[in-house]
C-alpha angles and dihedrals in degrees: 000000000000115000115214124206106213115205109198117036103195130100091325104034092054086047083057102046083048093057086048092054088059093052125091094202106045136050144183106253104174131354131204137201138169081233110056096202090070085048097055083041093055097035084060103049104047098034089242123123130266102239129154111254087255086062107045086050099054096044102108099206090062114095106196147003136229111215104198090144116123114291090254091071100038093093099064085035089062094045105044091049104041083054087052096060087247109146108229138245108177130185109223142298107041093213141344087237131057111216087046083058091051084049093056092043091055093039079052093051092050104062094039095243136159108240116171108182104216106252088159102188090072088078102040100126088240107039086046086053087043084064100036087065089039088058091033082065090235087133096042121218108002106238106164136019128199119191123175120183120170134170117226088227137002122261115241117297085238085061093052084050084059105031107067091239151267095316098043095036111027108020092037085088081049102054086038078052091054095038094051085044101047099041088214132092112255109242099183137044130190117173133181125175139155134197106257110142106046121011087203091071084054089048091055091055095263140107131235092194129047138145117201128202114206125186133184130209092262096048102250101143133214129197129194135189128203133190134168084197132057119155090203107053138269107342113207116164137155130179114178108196115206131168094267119033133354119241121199141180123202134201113280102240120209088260134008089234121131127193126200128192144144091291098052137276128307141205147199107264119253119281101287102234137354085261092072089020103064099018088125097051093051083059103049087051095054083051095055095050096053088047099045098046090042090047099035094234122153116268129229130226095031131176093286097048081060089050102053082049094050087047089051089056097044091046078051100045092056089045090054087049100041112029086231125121116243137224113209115268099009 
């Protein structure tokens, strides 16, 4: 039984919480927040115990942590517990900051722990079989990739302040999503976006609204769309072109149910929000990590898959300013 430490105990870390009480071989021994009342909550309702984070980290009879605290603190987090031995569950993104990420990998490697860094739609049951028969060469060479990924409203101004923006807190699934789906590594970034949904995300320096154009060496593109708004739900869609078949994955709807008449054809609307939308995948990727760390099997994504997808936003983030393509890493 592997007992698991979670830091942060807001919207993510009770998801998580959620994904261990289904598990026969895991559990949530101790939980931490800055606010003590969402500890006790979540203490309560788990069975763990309320600790502060110092204290989880340094218990020795807890395994792992899960790091779902804001992206400012992840940094020490990674390094005191990898020093620790904990194995290490981390929200994305890593870091707002690149070179902090390549210090917490380092700080990771060193002490010859597990880290998978939470890029959750990997593990969505149809995006995951999109790429099986991507793998499986049933689509033949992969030659375009569309992703669209809207919100159906925008988080608090005060969150955007905080969150270093569309492209490194929003759109980073989205490059992961490209990269998983490609199989080769984006070379080239080109980024435009505009503020059409709240001024007052313009007013705070970032954008509601933005298209990005990756390319690799060997010319295979990507496109992704990004919205904060979207009228009709949570729009996640995916369609992979290849030169011999197209493969594509549409949103998930409350029901399946459709309803004819002499006006057309309805729908259910779009899963309403990521929370119902990808409940299955969070559980699969808690899965993944237990198993991996008990059975000492290599986890994706790891530190540096967060950090390829934290080069591809900031590589975006100076195209949208700027106008300029990007090369990665430059």
């Amino acid at each position: 039984m592997m007992n698991i430490g979670i830091l942060g105990c807001g919207r993510i870390g009770q998801v998580h919480a959620r994904s261990l009480a289904g598990m026969n071989n895991a559990r949530v021994a101790a939980v931490s927040d800055a606010v003590p009342e969402a500890a006790d909550a979540l203490a309560a309702a788990t069975g763990g115990k309320a600790m502060t984070s110092e204290a989880i980290i340094a218990d020795a009879g807890i395994d792992a942590v899960i790091i779902g605290t804001p992206t400012s603190t992840h940094h020490d987090l990674i390094h005191e517990a990898a020093a620790a031995g904990k194995a290490i569950f981390c929200e994305k993104p890593v870091d707002l900051s690149a070179d902090r990420t390549r210090a917490c990998i380092a700080a990771v490697e060193k002490a010859g722990v597990p880290m998978l860094v939470a890029f959750n739609r990997r593990f969505d049951p149809n995006f995951a079989h999109l790429q099986s028969r991507i793998e499986a060469g049933d689509l033949g060479d992969v030659e375009m990739v569309t992703i669209l990924s809207r919100d159906p409203s925008p988080p608090p101004v005060s969150y955007i302040k905080q969150s270093g923006g569309l492209f490194r807190d929003m759109m980073i699934h989205d490059f992961d999503m490209a990269r998983f789906l490609l199989d080769e590594e984006p070379v080239e970034v080109f980024a435009q976006g505009s503020c059409l949904v709240d001024p007052e995300i313009g007013e705070a320096g970032d954008v509601d609204t933005a298209m990005v154009t990756l390319k690799t060496a060997s010319g295979k593109i990507a496109q992704i769309s990004n919205s904060r708004r979207a009228s009709y739900g949570y729009d996640q869609r995916i369609e992979v072109h290849g030169s011999k078949a197209l493969a594509r994955a549409d949103n998930l709807h409350e029901n399946s149910v459709e309803i004819a008449g002499a006006s057309g054809f309805t729908r259910a609307p779009a899963q309403h929000f990521f929370l119902e939308r990808y409940a299955a995948a969070y559980s699969i990727e808690m899965a993944h990590f237990v198993n991996s760390v008990t059975n000492n099997i290599l986890i994706k994504p790891s530190g540096k898959d967060g950090l390829k997808a934290q080069l591809l936003a900031d590589a975006a983030d100076a195209s949208c300013r700027d106008g300029k393509m990007y090369r990665v890493g430059d």
